[in-house]
C-alpha positions as CSV (number, residue, x, y, z in Angstrom):
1,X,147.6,90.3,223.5
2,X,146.2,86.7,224.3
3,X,142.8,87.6,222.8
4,X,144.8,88.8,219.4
5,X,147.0,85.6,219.3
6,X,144.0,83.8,220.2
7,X,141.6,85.4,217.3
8,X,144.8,85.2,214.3
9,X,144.5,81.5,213.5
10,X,140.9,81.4,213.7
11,X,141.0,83.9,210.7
12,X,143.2,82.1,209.0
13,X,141.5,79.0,208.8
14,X,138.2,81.0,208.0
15,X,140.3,82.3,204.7
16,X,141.8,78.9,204.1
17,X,138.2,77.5,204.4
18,X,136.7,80.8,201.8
19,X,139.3,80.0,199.8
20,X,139.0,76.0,199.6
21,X,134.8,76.8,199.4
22,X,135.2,79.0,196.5
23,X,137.9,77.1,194.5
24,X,135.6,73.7,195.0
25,X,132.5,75.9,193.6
26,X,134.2,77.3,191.0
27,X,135.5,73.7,189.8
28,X,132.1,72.0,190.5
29,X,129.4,74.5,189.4
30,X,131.0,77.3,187.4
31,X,133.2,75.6,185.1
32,X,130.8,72.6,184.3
33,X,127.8,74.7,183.9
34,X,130.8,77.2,180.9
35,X,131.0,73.7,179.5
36,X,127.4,72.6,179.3
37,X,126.2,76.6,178.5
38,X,126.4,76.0,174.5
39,X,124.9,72.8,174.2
40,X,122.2,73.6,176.5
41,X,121.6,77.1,174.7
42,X,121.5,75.6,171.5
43,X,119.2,72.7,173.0
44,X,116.9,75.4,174.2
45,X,116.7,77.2,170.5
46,X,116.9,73.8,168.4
47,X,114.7,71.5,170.5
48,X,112.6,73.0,173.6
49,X,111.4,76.4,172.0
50,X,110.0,74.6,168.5
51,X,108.5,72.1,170.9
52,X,106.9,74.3,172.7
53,X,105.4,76.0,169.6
54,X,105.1,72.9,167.6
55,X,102.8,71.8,170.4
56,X,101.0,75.1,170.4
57,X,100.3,74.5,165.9
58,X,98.6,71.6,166.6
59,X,96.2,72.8,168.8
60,X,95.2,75.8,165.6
61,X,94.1,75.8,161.7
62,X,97.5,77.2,160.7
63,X,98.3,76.1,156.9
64,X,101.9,76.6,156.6
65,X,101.8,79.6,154.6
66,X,99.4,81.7,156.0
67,X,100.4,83.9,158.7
68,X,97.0,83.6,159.6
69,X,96.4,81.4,162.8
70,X,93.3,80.8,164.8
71,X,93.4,78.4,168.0
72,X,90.8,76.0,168.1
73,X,92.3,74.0,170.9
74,X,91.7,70.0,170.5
75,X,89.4,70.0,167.7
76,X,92.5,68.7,165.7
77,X,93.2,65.8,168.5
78,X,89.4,64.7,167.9
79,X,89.2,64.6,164.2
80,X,92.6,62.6,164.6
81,X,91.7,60.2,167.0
82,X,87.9,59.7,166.0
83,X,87.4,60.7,162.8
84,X,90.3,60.3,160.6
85,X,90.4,56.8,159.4
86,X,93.4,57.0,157.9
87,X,95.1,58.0,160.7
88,X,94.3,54.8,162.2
89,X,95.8,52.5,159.4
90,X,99.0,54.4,159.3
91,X,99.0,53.7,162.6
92,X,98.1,49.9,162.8
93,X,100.9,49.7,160.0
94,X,103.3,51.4,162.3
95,X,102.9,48.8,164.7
96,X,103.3,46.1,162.4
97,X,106.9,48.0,161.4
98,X,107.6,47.8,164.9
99,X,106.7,44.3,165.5
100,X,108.7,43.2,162.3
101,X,111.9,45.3,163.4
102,X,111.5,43.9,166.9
103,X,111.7,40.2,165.7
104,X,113.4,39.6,162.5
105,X,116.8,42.1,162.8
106,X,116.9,41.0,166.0
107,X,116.9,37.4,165.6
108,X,119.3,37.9,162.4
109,X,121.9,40.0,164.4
110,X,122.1,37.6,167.6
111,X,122.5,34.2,165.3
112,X,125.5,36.4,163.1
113,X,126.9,37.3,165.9
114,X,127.1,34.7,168.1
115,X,128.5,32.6,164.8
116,X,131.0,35.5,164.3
117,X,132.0,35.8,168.1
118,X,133.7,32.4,167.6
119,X,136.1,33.3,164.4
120,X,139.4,34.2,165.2
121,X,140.7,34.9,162.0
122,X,139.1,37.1,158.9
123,X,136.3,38.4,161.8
124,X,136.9,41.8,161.3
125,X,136.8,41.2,157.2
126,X,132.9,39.3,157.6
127,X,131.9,42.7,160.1
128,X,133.0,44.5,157.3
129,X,131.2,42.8,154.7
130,X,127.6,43.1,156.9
131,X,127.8,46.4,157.7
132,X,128.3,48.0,154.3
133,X,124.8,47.7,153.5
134,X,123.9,50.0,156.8
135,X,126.4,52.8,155.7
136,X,124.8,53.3,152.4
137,X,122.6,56.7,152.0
138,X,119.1,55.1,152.0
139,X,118.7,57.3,148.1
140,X,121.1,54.7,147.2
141,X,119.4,51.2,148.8
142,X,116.0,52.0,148.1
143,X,117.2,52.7,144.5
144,X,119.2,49.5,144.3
145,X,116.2,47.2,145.6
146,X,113.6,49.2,142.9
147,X,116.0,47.8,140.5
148,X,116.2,44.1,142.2
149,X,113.0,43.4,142.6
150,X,111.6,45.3,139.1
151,X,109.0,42.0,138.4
152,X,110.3,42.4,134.0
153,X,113.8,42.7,134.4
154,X,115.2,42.6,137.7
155,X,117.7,40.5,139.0
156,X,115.6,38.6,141.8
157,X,113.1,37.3,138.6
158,X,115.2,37.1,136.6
159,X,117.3,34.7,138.6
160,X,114.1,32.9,139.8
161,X,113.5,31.9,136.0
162,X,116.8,30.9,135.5
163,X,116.2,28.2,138.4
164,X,112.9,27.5,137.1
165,X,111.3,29.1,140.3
166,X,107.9,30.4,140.0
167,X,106.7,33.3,142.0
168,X,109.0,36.5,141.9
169,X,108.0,38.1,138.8
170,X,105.4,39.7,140.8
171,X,105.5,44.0,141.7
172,X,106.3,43.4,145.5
173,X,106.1,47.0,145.8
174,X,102.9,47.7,143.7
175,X,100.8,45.2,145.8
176,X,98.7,46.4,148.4
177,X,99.2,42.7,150.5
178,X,102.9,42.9,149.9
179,X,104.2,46.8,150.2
180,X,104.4,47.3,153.7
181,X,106.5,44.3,154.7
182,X,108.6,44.2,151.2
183,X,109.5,47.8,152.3
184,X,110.5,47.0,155.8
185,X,112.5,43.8,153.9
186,X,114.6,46.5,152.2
187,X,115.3,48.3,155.5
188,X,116.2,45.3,157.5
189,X,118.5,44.7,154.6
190,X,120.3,48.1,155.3
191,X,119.5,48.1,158.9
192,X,120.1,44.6,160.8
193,X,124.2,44.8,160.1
194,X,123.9,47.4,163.0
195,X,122.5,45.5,165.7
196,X,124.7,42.5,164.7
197,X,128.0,44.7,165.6
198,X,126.8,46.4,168.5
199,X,125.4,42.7,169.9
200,X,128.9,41.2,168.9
201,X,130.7,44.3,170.6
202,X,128.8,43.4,174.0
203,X,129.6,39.7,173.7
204,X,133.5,40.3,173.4
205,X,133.1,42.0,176.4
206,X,131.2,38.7,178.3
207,X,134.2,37.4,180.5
208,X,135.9,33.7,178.8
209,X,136.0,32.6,182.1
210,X,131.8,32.3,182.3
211,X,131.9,30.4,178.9
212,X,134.7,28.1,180.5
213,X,132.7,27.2,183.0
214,X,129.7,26.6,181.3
215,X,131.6,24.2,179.1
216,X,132.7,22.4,182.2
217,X,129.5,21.8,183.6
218,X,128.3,20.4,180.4
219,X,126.5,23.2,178.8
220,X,126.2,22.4,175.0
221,X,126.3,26.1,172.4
222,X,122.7,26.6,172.8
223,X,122.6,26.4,177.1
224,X,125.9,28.5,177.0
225,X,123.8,31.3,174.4
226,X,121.0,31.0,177.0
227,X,122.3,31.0,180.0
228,X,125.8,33.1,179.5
229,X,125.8,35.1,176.4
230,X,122.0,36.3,176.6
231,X,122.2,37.8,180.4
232,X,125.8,38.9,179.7
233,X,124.1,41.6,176.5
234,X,120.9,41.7,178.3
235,X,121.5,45.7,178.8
236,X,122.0,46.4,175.4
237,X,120.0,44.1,173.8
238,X,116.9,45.8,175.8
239,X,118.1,49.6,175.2
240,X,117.8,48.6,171.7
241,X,114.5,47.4,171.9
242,X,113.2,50.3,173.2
243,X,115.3,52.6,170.6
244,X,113.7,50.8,167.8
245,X,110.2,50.6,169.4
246,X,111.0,54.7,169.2
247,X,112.4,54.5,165.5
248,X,109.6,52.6,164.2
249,X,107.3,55.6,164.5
250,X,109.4,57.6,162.7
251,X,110.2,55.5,160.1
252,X,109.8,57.8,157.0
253,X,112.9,57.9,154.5
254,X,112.6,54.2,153.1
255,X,108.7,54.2,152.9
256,X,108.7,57.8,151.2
257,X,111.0,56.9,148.6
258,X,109.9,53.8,147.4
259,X,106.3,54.4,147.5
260,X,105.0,57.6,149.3
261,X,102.8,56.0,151.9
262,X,101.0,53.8,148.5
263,X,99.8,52.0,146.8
264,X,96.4,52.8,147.7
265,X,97.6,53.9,151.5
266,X,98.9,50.1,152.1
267,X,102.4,51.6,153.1
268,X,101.1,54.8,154.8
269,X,102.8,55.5,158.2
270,X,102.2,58.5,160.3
271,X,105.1,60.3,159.7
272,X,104.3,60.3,155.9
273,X,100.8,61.0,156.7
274,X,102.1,64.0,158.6
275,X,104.6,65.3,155.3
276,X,101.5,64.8,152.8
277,X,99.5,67.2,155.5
278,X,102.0,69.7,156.1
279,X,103.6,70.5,152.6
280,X,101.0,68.7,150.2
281,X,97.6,69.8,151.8
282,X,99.1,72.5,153.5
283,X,97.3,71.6,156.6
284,X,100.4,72.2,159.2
285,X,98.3,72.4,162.1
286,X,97.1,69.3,161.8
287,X,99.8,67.9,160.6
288,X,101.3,69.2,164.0
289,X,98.9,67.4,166.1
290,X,100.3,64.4,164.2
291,X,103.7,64.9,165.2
292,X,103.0,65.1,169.3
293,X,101.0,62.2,169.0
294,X,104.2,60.5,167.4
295,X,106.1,61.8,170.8
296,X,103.6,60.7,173.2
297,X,103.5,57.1,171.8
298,X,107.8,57.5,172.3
299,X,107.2,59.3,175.3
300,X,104.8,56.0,176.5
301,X,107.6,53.5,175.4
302,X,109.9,55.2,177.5
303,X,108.5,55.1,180.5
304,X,107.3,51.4,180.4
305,X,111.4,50.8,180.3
306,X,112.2,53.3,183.0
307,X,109.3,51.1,185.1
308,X,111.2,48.5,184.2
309,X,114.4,49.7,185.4
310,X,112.7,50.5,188.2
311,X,111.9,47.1,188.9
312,X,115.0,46.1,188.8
313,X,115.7,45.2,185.3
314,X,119.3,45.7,184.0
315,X,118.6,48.4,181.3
């Protein structure tokens, strides 16, 4: 009898401890892993599986069309990398995209809003106003700029000849010194009202009391920018650096419709390079190779931030 009243609790406690084991697997594996199952199935049919073969394609002569396909392993990575030479100016012009989109939105959405941080009243109306422009289906911008900056009849000459301004009546977008960078003009137009609100966003967020004391140590606007605004959006000022390092090689929409990669390839980026390949010269396989040497140069810019954060940088 004292062995059996001695045993009793112990299984007891063993079935409360089953019971509390089970219940804190089932809340903390199971159910999350039901939540996550879609998503991650449709990840692995969407994304992994037509990465896996995408990166297969590029390394055969497949056309597209033909069912045809013959591996020829990196025979396409060689005539990319040391024989096609216009792969290497629609890359050079990729990095002046990036270098453009790093600088000038970014300069235009700090000044905007730092200026708007300080309204009070009609704020939200002037947000409004700057980020129309990035809402607009890009069909509709690129169409609107054609029309602006037509060198006959558009409104930019025209107005320039009104003021007696010489200059403008000149095809911005027909000019193989001036596409590229008129082009990435026409997307920062679209484009820089987004930094501006997400920059604004992080700088209502920047504690009054910092700027307070700032002011009472004698900091004039620019020290307080410097020294309080700029570490306060450090974080998301740098994640966006490295999104739009990634964007710039995929810039595509803007540059296709305005001038397909011309005139004379001044425009060209890789990723339009990579449509004229895959569903122009039917060359998919090549035009495949293309496209993972697009993700390594994301997958490089990645991890020089994830050193970073390493490093201890607030990212």
């Amino acid at each position: 009898m004292a062995v059996l009243t001695q045993q009793k609790p112990t299984t007891v406690i063993e079935k409360l401890s089953d019971e509390i084991w089970r219940k804190k697997f089932l809340r903390n594996v199971i159910i999350p892993w039901v939540f996550i199952a879609p998503l991650l199935i449709i990840h692995i049919f969407v994304v992994a599986i037509p990465a896996v073969q995408g990166v297969y394609m590029s390394m055969t002569d497949w056309g597209g069309i033909n069912p045809n396909v013959n591996f020829i392993g990196l025979d396409n990575y060689h005539e990319l990398l040391f024989e096609d030479k216009s792969f290497g100016k629609s890359l050079n012009n990729n990095i002046v995209w990036m270098l453009f989109f790093l600088t000038v939105p970014f300069i235009l959405a700090l000044f905007c809003a730092s200026m708007l941080a300080q309204i009070k009243r009609g704020g939200m109306l002037y947000r409004s106003i700057l980020f129309i422009p990035y809402v607009l289906a890009s069909v509709v911008t690129t169409t609107i700029w054609k029309n602006l900056l037509n060198p006959k009849d558009g409104i930019v000459a025209a107005s320039a000849r009104a003021l007696g301004i010489e200059g403008f009546e000149v095809a911005f977008l027909g000019r193989t010194d001036t596409a590229l960078m008129s082009i990435a003009f026409i997307d920062n137009w679209h484009f820089w009202g987004f930094l501006m609100i997400l920059f604004l966003a992080a700088m209502q967020a920047i504690p009054p009391v910092l700027y307070d004391a700032a002011k009472i140590d004698g900091a004039n606007r620019w020290q307080e920018f410097r020294h309080v605004t700029l570490p306060g959006i450090r974080p998301i000022v740098l994640f966006m650096f490295m999104m739009v390092a990634i964007w710039s090689f995929l810039a595509f929409d803007y540059i296709w419709l305005i001038t397909q990669g011309g005139p004379g390839g001044a425009s060209e980026v890789i990723a339009t390079q990579l449509y004229k390949n895959a569903f122009q010269r039917f060359e998919a396989g090549y035009a495949a190779a293309q496209g993972v040497v697009i993700s390594i140069f994301a997958g490089f810019i990645i991890m020089i931030f994830v050193m970073l954060r390493r490093r201890g940088w607030d990212i």
